[in-house]
N, C-alpha and C positions, 0 to 999 in steps of 0.2 A: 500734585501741581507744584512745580517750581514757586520758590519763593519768590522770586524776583519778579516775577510776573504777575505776581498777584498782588504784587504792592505798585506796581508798574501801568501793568493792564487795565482796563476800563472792565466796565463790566459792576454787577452789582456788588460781588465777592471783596473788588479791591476798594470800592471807594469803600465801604464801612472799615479796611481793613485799615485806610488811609484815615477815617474818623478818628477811629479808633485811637491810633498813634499819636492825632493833635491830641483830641481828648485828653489824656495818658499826660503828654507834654506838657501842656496846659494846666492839668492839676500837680504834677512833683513842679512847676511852677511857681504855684499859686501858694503849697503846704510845705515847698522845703528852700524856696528861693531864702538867702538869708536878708534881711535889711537893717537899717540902724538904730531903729525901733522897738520900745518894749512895752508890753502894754498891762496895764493895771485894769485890771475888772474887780467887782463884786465877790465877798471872800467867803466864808462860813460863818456862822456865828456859836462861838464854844461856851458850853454853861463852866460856870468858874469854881464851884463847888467843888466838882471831881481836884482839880488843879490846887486848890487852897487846903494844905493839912493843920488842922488844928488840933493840938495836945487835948484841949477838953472843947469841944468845939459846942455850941447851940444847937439845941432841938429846931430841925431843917422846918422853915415854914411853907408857904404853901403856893408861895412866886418863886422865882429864879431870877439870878444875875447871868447874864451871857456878853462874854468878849467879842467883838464884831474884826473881822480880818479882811485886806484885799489880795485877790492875786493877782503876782508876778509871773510872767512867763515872757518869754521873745516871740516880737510879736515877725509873725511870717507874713506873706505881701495877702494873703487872703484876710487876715486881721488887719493889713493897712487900711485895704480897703474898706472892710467892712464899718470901719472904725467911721466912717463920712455917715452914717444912718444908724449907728450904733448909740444911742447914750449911754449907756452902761459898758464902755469901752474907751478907754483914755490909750492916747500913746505917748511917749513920752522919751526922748533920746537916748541912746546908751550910755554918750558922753558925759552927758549932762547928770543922767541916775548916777552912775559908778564914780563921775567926779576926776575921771583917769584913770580910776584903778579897773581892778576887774570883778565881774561879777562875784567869786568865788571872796574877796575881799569886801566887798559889799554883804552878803550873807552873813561873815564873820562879824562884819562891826555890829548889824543887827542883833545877833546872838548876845555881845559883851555889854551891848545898849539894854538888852534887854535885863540881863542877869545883876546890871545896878539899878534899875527900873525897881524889882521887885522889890528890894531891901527899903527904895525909895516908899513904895504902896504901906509893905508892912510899918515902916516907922511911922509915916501918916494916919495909920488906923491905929495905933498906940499913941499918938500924942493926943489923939478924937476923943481914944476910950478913957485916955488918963493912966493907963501901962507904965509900971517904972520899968526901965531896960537902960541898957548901956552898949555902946556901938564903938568897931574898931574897924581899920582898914587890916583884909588879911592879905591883899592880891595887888600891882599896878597891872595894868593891860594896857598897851596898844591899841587903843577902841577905832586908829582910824590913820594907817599908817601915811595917808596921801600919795600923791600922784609920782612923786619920786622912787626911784629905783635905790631907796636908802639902803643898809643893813637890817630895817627890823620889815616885819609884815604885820597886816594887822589879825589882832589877835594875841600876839606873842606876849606872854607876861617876863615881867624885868621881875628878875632874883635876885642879884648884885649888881652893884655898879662902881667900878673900881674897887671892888672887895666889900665895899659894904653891903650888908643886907638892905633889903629896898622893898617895902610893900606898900607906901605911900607918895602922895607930892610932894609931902615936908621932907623926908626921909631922902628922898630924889632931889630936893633942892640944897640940902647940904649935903648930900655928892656929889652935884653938881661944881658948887662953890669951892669943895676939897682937890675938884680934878680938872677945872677948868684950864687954872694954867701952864697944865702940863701939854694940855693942844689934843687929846686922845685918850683913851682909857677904854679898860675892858670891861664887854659888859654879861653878866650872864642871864641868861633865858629861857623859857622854854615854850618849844613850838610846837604843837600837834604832838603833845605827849613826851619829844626828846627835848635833854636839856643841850644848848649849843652856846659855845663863847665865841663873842662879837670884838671887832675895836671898829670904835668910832670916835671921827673926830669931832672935837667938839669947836665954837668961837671963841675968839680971843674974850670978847667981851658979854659977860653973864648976865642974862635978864631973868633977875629972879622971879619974877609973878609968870613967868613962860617956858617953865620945865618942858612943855614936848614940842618946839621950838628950838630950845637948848639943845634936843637929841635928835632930832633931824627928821621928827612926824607931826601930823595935824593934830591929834589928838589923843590924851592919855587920860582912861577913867580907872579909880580908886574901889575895887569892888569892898565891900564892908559887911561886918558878920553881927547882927543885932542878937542880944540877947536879952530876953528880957529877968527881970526878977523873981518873979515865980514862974517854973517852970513850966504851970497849968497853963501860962501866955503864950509856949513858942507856938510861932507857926510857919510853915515852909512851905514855900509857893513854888512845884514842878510846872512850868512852862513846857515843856516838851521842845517840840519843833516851832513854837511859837517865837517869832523875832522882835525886837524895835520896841519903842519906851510906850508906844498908846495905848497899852494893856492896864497902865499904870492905876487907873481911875479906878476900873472896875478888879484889878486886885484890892486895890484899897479897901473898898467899899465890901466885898469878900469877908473879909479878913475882919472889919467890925463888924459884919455880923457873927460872922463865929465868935467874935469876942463881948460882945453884949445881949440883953437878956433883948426876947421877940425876933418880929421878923423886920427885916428892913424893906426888904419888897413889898409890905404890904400888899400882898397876896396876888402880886404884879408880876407878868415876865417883862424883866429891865433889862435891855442892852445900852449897849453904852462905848465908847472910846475915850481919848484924854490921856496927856501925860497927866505924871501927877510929881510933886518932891516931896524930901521930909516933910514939908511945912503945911500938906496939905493943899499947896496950890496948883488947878488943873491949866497946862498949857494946850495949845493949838495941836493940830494934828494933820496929817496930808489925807489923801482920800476921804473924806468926809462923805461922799453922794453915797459912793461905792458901800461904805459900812451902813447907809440908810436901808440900803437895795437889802444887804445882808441882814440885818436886822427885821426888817419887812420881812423876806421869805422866812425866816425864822419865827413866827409871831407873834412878837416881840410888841405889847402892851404902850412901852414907855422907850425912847430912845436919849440915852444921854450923853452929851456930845459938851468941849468946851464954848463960853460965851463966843470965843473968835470966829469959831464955825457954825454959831448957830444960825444963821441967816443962809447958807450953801445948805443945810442940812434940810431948813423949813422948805427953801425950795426943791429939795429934789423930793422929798417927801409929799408935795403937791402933786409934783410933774408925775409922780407914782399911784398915785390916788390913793396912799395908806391913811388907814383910821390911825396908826401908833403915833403916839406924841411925842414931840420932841421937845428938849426941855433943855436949856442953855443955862452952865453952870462956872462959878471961877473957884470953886473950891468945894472940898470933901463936906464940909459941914455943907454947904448951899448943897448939894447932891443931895446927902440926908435927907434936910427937912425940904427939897422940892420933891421926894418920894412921900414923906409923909403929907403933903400936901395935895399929890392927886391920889393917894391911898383913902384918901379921907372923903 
């Protein structure tokens, strides 16, 4: 039969052939239409254990610590929509996520966030345990190049800067101060594994407390290499593919227990989120529901989230009908002893 007439012609043959076609239309529609929108769901939740290596580590007890994640993907018009009856479906701009830059830049700062995160967790579970160690910057990075189409990307670690060697802010602020008034200066780097020389200009006028301002990006982090005093203390935390500082808490938490005698879960499965710093202190974190959600399907005893989130977390944690607790925390020690407290 001619094609044309069957898509043409009446008959039973064409209208289904004619369904068909919308059908078809309708869903690359629906699953490839691109929009401006990207949408955060509900992530996995990873035990920390595997991830946290300790030189002499603790006899494993009989709970687990687990990292709570959300995912990122571009959300297509069938997640727009879906997104109107969805709880467990956030959208959320591209403009707005990325900040100007591009996704592929967005990942990267995740990554450099993450990799001073860690050092962040372990110094905290050594300052807990009472660990002598000693701490140096080995690396600066590019954690967050901005919206500008400057010289660096983010990611990119500063090597020299006008000839000097550079792996800190201090170190960067008086090259700064040495090259300022020459209006420019060369800088070296290296990007995606090659090393490459830059010139960039710089302002007339030096603002020393705002080195990555001075060089023409949003943001510059100081990666740092802890060491501690006995060598029985190190421990090195592989994140994998895992991005962004909210891991921070439950590396922490990790990582003293490998360093002190028992278990710390009391014999609890604990998920959990939170930045954390050297100092122990746990800050706010974005998706909040979404690590509830993960943490629930995970089955996940105890959930531990910072104080600023805990009130988003109790509620979704309702709205979900989990038995798991959630427990609202401003610091590593409160984390502790609110475990040993529903352990008990």
């Amino acid at each position: 039969m001619d094609a044309r007439k069957l898509l043409t012609g009446g008959g039973a043959a064409g209208t289904a052939v004619r369904w068909g076609l919308l059908t078809a239309a309708v869903m690359a529609l629906l699953l490839y239409a691109p929009t401006p929108y990207a949408a955060y769901e509900p992530g996995l939740a990873f035990y920390t254990k595997p991830l946290v290596r300790a030189s002499n580590p603790d006899e494993p007890g009989t709970g687990a610590f687990m990292l709570t994640t959300v995912q990122l993907s571009d959300a297509n018009a069938w997640k727009t929509i879906r997104s109107s009856w969805d709880g467990n479906l956030e959208l959320v701009r591209k403009r707005d996520l990325f900040q100007g830059g591009s996704q592929a830049d967005f990942m990267e700062m995740q990554t450099v966030v993450m990799r001073g995160s860690q050092t962040d967790a372990v110094e905290a579970a050594y300052e807990e345990a009472g660990v002598a160690y000693e701490i140096a910057s080995y690396a600066l990075v590019v954690s967050d190049a901005g919206s500008s189409s400057g010289a660096f990307h983010t990611g990119d670690e500063i090597v020299s800067f006008g000839g000097l060697p550079v792996t800190s802010l201090r170190e960067l602020s008086l090259a700064l101060n040495r090259e300022a008034a020459a209006g420019q200066t060369q800088v070296s780097i290296v990007r995606q594994g090659r090393t490459l020389e830059l010139a960039i200009r710089l302002p007339a006028e030096v603002i020393a407390d705002q080195p990555a301002l001075m060089v023409g990006v949003r943001k510059l982090t100081e990666l740092r290499r802890i060491q501690p005093a006995n060598a029985e203390d190190e421990v090195d935390i592989q994140a994998g593919e895992i991005g962004g500082p909210s891991a921070g808490l439950m590396f922490a938490l990790q990582t003293l227990d490998e360093l002190t005698d028992g278990d710390l879960t009391a014999g609890m499965r604990v998920a959990g989120t939170g930045t954390i710093n050297a100092k122990g202190e746990v800050g706010a974190i974005g998706g909040v529901s979404h690590k509830v959600v993960a943490a629930d399907r995970a089955g996940a005893d105890v959930f531990l989230v910072p104080e600023e989130n805990e009130q988003e977390a109790i509620a979704k944690a309702a709205d979900i009908g989990t038995a798991m607790r959630v427990l609202g925390i401003g610091t590593l020690r409160e984390a502790k002893q609110a475990l040993e407290e529903a352990g008990g």
